[in-house]
VOGU-3710 file (C-alpha; in Angstrom, 3 decimals, decimal comma):
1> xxxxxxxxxx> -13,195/-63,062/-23,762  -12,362/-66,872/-24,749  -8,650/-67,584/-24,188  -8,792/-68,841/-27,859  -10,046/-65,955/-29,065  -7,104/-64,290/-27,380  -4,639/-66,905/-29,067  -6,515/-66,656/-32,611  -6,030/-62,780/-31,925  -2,822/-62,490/-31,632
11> xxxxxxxxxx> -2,001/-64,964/-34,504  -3,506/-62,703/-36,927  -1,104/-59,652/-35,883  1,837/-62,220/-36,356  0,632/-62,592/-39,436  0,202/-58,797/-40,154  3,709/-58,249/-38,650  4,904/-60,891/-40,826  6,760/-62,780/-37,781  7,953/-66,397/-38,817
21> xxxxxxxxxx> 7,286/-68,937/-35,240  4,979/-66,714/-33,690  1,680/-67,591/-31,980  3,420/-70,867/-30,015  1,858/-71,971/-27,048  2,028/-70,149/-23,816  4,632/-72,278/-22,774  7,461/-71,020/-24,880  9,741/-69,475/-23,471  12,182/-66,749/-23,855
31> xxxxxxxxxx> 13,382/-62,735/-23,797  10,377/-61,131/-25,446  10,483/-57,015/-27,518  6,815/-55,638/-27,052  5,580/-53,662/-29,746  2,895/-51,678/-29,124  0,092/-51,073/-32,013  -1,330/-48,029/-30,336  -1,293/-46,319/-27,293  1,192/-46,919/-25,173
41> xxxxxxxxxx> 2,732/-50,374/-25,330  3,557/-53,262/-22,389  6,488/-55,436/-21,527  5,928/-59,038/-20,286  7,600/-62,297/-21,137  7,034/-65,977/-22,892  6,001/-65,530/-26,408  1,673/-65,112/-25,230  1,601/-63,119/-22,114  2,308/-59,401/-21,742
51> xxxxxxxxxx> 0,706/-56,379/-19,819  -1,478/-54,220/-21,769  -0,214/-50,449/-21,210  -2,451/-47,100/-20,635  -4,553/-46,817/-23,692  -3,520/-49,331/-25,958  -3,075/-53,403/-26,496  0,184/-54,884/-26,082  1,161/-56,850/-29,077  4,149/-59,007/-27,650
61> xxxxxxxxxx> 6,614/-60,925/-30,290  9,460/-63,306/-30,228  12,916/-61,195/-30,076  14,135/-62,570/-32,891  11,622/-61,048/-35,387  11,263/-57,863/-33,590  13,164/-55,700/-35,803  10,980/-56,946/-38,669  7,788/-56,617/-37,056  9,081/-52,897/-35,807
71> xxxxxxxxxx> 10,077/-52,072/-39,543  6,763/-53,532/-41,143  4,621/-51,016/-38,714  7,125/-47,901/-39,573  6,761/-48,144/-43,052  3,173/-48,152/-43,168  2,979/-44,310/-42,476  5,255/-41,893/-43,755  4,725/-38,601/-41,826  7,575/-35,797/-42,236
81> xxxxxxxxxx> 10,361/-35,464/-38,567  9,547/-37,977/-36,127  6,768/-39,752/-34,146  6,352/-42,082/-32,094  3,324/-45,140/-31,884  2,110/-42,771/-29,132  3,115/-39,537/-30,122  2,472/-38,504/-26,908  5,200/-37,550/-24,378  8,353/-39,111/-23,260
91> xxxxxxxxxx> 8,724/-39,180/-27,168  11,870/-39,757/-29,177  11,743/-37,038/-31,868  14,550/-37,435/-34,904  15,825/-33,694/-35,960  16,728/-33,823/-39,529  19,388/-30,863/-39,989  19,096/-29,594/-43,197  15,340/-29,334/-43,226  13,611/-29,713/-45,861
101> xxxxxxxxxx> 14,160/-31,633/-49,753  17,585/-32,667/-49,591  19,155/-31,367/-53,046  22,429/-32,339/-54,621  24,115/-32,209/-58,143  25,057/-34,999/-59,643  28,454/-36,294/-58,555  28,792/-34,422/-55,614  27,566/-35,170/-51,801  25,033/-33,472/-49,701
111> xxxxxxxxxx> 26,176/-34,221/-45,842  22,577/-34,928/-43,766  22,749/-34,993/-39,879  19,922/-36,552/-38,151  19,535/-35,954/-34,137  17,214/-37,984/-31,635  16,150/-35,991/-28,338  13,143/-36,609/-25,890  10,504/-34,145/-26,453  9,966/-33,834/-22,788
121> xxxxxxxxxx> 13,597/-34,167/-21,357  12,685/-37,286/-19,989  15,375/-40,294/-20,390  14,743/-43,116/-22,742  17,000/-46,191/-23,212  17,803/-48,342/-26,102  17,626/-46,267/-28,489  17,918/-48,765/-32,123  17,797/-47,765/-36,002  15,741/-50,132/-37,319
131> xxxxxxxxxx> 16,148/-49,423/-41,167  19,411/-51,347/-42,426  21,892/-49,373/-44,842  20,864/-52,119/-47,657  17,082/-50,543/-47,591  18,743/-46,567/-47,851  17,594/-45,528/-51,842  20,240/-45,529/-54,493  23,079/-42,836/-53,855  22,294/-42,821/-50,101
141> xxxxxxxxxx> 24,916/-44,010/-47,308  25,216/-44,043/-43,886  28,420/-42,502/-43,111  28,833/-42,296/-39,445  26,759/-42,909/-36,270  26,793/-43,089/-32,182  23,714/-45,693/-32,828  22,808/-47,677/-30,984  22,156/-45,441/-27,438  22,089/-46,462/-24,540
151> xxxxxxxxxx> 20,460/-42,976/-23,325  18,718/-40,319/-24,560  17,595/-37,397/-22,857  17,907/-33,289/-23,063  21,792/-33,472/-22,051  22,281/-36,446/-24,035  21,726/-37,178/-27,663  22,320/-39,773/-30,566  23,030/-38,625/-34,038  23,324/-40,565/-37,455
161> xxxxxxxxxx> 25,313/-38,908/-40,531  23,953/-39,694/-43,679  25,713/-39,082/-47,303  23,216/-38,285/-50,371  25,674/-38,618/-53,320  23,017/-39,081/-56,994  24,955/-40,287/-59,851  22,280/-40,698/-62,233  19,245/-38,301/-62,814  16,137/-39,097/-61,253
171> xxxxxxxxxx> 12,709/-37,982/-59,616  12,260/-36,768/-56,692  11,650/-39,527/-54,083  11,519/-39,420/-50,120  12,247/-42,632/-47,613  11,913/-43,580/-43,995  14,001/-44,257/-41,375  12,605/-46,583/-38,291  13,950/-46,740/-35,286  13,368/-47,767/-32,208
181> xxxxxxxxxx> 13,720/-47,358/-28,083  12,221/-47,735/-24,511  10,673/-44,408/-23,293  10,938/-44,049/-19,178  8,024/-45,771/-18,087  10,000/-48,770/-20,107  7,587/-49,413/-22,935  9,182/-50,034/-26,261  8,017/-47,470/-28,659  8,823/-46,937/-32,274
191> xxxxxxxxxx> 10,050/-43,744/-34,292  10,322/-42,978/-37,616  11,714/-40,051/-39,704  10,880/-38,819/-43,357  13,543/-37,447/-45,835  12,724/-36,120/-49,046  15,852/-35,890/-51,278  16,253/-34,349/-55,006  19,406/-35,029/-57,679  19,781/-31,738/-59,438
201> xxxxxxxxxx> 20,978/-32,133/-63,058  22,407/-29,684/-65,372  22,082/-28,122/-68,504  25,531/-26,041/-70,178  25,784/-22,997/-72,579  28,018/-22,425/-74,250  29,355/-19,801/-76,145  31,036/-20,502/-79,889  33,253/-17,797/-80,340  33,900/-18,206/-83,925
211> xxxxxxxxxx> 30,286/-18,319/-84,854  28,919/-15,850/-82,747  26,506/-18,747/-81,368  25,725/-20,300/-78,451  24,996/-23,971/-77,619  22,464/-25,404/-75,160  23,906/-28,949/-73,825  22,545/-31,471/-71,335  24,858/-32,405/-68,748  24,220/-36,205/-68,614
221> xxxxxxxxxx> 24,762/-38,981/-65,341  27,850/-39,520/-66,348  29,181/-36,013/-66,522  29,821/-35,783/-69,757  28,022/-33,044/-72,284  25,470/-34,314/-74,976  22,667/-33,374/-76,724  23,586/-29,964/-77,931  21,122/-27,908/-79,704  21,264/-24,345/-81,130
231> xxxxxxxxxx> 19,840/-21,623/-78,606  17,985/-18,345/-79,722  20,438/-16,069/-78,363  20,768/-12,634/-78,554  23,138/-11,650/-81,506  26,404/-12,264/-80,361  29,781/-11,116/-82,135  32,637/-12,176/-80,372  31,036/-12,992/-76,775  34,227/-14,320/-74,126
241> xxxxxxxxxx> 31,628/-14,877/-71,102  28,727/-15,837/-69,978  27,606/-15,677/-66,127  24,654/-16,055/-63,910  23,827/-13,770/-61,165  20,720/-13,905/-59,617  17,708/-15,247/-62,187  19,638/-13,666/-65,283  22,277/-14,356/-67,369  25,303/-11,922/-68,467
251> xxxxxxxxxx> 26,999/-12,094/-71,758  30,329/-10,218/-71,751  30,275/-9,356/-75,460  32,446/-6,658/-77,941  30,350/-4,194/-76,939  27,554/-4,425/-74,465  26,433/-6,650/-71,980  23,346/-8,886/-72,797  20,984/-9,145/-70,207  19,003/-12,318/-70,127
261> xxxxxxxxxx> 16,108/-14,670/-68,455  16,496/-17,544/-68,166  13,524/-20,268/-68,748  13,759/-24,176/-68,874  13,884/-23,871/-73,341  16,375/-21,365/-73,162  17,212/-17,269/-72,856  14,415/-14,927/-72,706  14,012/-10,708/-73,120  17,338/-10,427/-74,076
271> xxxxxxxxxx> 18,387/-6,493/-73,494  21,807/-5,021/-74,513  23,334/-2,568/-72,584  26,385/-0,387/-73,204  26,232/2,700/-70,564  29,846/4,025/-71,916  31,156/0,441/-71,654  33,937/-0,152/-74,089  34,565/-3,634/-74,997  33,470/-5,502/-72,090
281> xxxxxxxxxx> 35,409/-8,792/-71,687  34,384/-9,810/-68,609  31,550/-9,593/-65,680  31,666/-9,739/-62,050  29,611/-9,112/-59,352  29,808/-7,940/-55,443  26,849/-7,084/-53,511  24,566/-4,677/-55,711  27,832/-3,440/-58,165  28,432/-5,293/-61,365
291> xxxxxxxxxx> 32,339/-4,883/-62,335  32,730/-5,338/-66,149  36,668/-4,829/-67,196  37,101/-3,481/-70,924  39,462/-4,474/-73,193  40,959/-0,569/-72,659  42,072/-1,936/-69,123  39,433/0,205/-67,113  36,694/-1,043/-65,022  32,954/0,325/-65,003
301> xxxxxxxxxx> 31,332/-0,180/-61,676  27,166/0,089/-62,613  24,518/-0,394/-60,642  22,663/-3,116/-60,327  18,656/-3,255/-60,267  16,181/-5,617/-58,343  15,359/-6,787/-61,909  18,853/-7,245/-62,953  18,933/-4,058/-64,786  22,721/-2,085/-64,904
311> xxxxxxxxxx> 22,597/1,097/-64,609  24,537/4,487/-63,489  28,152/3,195/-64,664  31,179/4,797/-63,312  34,588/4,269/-64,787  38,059/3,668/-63,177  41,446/3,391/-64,953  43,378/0,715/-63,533  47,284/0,773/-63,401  48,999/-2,214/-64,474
321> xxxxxxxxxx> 46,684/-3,544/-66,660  47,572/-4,697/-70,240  45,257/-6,719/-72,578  42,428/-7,416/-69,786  40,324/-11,019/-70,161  38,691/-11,643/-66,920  37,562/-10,745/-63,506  35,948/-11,454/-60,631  35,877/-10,321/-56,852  36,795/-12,493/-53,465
331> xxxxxxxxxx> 35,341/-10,195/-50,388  36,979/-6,681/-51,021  39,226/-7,817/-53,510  38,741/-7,345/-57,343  41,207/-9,304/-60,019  41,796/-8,815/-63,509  43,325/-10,928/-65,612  46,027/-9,451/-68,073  47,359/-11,831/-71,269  49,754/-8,631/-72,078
341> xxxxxxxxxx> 52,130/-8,181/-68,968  50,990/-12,162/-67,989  50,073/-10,659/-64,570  46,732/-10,455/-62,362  46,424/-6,584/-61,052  44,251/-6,957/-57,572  42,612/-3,916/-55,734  40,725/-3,226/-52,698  37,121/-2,234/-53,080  37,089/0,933/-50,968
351> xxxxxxxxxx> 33,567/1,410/-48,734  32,140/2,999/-51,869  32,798/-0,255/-53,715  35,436/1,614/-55,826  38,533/-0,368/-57,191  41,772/1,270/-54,880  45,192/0,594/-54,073  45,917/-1,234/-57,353  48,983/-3,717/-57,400  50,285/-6,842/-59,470
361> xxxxxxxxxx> 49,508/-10,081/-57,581  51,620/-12,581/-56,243  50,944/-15,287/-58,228  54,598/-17,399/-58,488  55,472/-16,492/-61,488  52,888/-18,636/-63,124  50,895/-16,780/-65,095  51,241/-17,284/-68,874  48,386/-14,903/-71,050  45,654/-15,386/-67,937
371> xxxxxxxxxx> 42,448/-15,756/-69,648  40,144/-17,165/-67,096  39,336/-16,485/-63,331  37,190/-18,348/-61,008  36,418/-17,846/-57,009  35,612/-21,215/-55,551  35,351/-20,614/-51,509  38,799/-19,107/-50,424  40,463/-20,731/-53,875  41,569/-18,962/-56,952
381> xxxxxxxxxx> 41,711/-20,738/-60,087  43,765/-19,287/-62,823  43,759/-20,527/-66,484  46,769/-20,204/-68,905  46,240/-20,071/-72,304  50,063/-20,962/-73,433  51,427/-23,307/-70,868  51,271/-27,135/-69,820  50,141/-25,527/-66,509  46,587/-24,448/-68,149
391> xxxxxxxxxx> 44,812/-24,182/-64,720  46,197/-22,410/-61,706  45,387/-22,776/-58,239  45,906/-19,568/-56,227  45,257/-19,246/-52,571  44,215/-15,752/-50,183  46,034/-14,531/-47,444  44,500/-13,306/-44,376  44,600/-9,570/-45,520  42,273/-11,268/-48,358
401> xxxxxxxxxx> 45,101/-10,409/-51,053  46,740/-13,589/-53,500  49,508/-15,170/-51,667  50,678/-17,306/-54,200  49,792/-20,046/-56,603  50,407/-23,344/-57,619  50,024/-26,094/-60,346  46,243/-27,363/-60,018  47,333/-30,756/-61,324  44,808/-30,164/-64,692
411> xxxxxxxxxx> 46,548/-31,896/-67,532  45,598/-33,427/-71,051  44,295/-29,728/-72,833  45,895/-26,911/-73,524  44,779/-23,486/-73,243  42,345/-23,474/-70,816  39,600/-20,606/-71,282  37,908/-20,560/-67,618  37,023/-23,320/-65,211  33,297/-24,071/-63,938
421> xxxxxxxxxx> 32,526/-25,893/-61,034  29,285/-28,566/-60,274  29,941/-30,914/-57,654  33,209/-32,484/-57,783  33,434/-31,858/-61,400  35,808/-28,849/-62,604  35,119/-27,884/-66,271  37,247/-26,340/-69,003  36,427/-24,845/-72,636  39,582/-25,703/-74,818
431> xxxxxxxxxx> 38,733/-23,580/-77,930  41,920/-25,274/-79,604  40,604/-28,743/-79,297  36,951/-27,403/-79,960  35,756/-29,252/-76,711  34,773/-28,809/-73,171  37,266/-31,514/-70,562  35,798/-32,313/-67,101  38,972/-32,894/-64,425  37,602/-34,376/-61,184
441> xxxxxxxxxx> 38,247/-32,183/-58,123  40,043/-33,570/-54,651  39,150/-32,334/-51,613  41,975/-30,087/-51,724  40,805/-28,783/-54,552  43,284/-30,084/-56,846  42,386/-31,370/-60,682  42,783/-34,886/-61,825  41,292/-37,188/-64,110  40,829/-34,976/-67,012
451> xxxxxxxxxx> 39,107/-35,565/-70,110  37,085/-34,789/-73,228  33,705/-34,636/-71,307  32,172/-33,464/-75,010  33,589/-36,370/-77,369  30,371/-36,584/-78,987  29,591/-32,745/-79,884  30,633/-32,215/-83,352  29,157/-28,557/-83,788  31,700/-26,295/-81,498
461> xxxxxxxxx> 33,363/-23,860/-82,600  36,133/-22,582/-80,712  34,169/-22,744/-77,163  35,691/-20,003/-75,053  32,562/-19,966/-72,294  30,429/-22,008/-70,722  27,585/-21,699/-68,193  26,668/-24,768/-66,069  23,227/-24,874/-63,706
//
């Protein structure tokens, strides 16, 4: 071959590789990166010369541009993990940890961990990310990283932390990371990782106490609830709460339970049940038991089916209970929340799943008519329906019992009927106000920030539940 054929070669690839002073004369000087196009790649020095490698030509560029060039080549294929330009061994291999489509609600953050390891044990060296935190898609950071290493081999690895945190709603979409290191026989390779990511968004029901209706809401980018609509529901009188368990949805109503589907338009094959329930205010559930505590201050522990279905009730009188409104369950403790006494009874679920042992929590003398109870991780929130404190923030102690509770920080609304969780958003029916707030929630799980997240609704009607998903 014609030296200027070579020259005229390797011209074009600078211009593929979209390097600015490239293709000088072989007298320039200087530290070289080789990038190999295929096979494996070369080293070699001055911006012409260069060793071709073991099944491949050596494509050798000025240092300066070699993150560019490396960056142009990884984006032209997007395959899912990690390759290499060989993908043969002594192979950097990126572990993406969770696998998968990285999903996360609006406002909140989904943690990603990504590893690099040989794929043979072998020990490469110079190990670079190539892709530049300006090029991540919207709502994507890099949050921490041990990049750039100078070794990595089975005992030693490199990992990069990335943060997904969506604030509007959008498609699904999936990007590329580059990156790029010297494998042992010291050819510069080039690696590149796929993640495909997904920002959840929400719709809300909610239940209208005074009209027996229920509301379907979007949840929009900015938190805030819009776009209400009527839903076919079942025929409600007096529903208090509406849950999700599983693929259905429970409606706590005066006297059954509705049992529901739930499709993208709305509920579906709505069933009542009342299996010697009497006046269900509230649902809970632990394991296959549904716990539904009636406004007689007795719980009904019913089975519950692979479809959803409840069945084969039992019923347990509870001492210390007075004017029940909610319940739920942490581990092998159930709570019930009394507005008469202004105290939560607690139990212990005995290996039956029966309620046992029965005594008034210790909640700091807090509790003014308790209408709402929600389990967040080892946190119980509390809501008041009569004090400035609306929203209670109650902690377990190691025998998995209340040991005490303190002001959540909520403030702006008054009584509180439940608190739902999405993200970092905590949010609260006020039936007084006719509105649904949205407090922001700290990472100690404190409330701040409240406000009217449903300004714009007009049609509530003293809101006392709400289902967000």
């Amino acid at each position: 071959m014609r030296i200027s054929d070579i020259a005229s070669g390797l011209i074009s690839m600078c211009v593929v590789f979209g390097v600015a002073g490239c293709g000088g004369s072989s007298s320039d000087q200087g530290a070289t990166t080789v990038v190999a196009a295929s096979g494996v790649g070369a080293t070699g020095s001055g911006s012409t010369s260069g060793s071709a490698g073991t099944g491949g030509t050596a494509v050798t560029v000025a240092s300066a541009h070699a993150a560019s060039a490396q960056e142009t080549v990884a984006h032209a294929a997007a395959p899912i993990d990690a390759v290499s330009s060989t993908g043969g061994a002594d192979t950097v291999v990126a572990i993406v940890s969770p696998s998968g489509t990285i999903e996360a609600d609006l406002h909140a953050t989904a943690h990603v961990s990504v590893t690099f390891a040989t794929n043979d044990g072998s020990t490469a060296t110079e190990l670079n990310l190539i892709t530049k935190a300006a090029s991540l898609p919207a709502g994507w950071s890099y949050a921490s990283s041990t990049m750039p290493c100078a070794r990595v081999n089975t005992g030693t690895t490199c990992s990069l932390m990335l943060d997904y945190a969506p604030t509007v709603a959008a498609p699904a979409g999936q990007f590329t990371l580059a990156y790029s290191y010297t494998n042992d026989a010291a050819q510069v390779e080039l690696g590149y990782a796929t993640i495909a990511y997904l920002p959840i968004s929400h719709n809300a029901y909610v239940i209208n106490n005074q009209h027996s209706t229920m509301s379907r809401c979007a949840v929009a980018s900015s938190g805030d609830i819009t776009s209400c609509s009527s839903v076919a529901a079942p025929l409600l009188s007096q529903a208090e709460q509406i849950t999700l368990h599983g693929s259905n949805v429970y409606i706590a109503d005066t006297s059954v339970v509705w049992i529901c589907g739930l499709a993208p338009t709305g509920l579906t094959n709505c069933a009542s049940f009342s299996g010697g329930l009497t006046g269900p205010e509230g649902i809970a559930f632990s394991g296959s038991n549904a716990y539904v505590v009636n406004s007689t201050g007795s719980i009904s522990k019913c089975a519950v089916g692979t479809s959803g279905t409840l069945s084969a009730c039992s019923t347990t009188t509870l001492a210390g209970t007075d004017n029940p409104h909610a319940i739920a369950v942490y581990g092998s403790t159930l709570l019930v929340a009394n507005v008469g006494n202004n105290a939560i009874t607690e139990c212990t679920l005995d290996a039956s799943g029966n309620p046992t042992n029965c005594t008034t929590a210790d909640t700091s003398g807090l509790t003014n008519e308790p209408v709402g109870l929600t389990v967040l991780g080892s946190t119980l929130y509390v809501t008041n329906s009569q004090v400035v404190t609306a929203v209670l923030q109650c902690t377990f102690g190691s025998n998995g019992l209340l040991s005490g509770c303190a002001d959540s920080g909520a403030r702006g609304f008054t009584s509180g009927f439940g608190v739902t969780f999405i993200g970092n958003d905590a949010y609260v029916p006020t039936p007084y106000d006719n509105a649904i707030y949205r407090c922001s929630v700290a990472s100690n799980g404190t409330l701040s920030h409240c406000a009217n997240a449903s300004s714009a609704i007009s049609t509530f009607a003293y809101p006392i539940g709400i289902l967000l998903f």
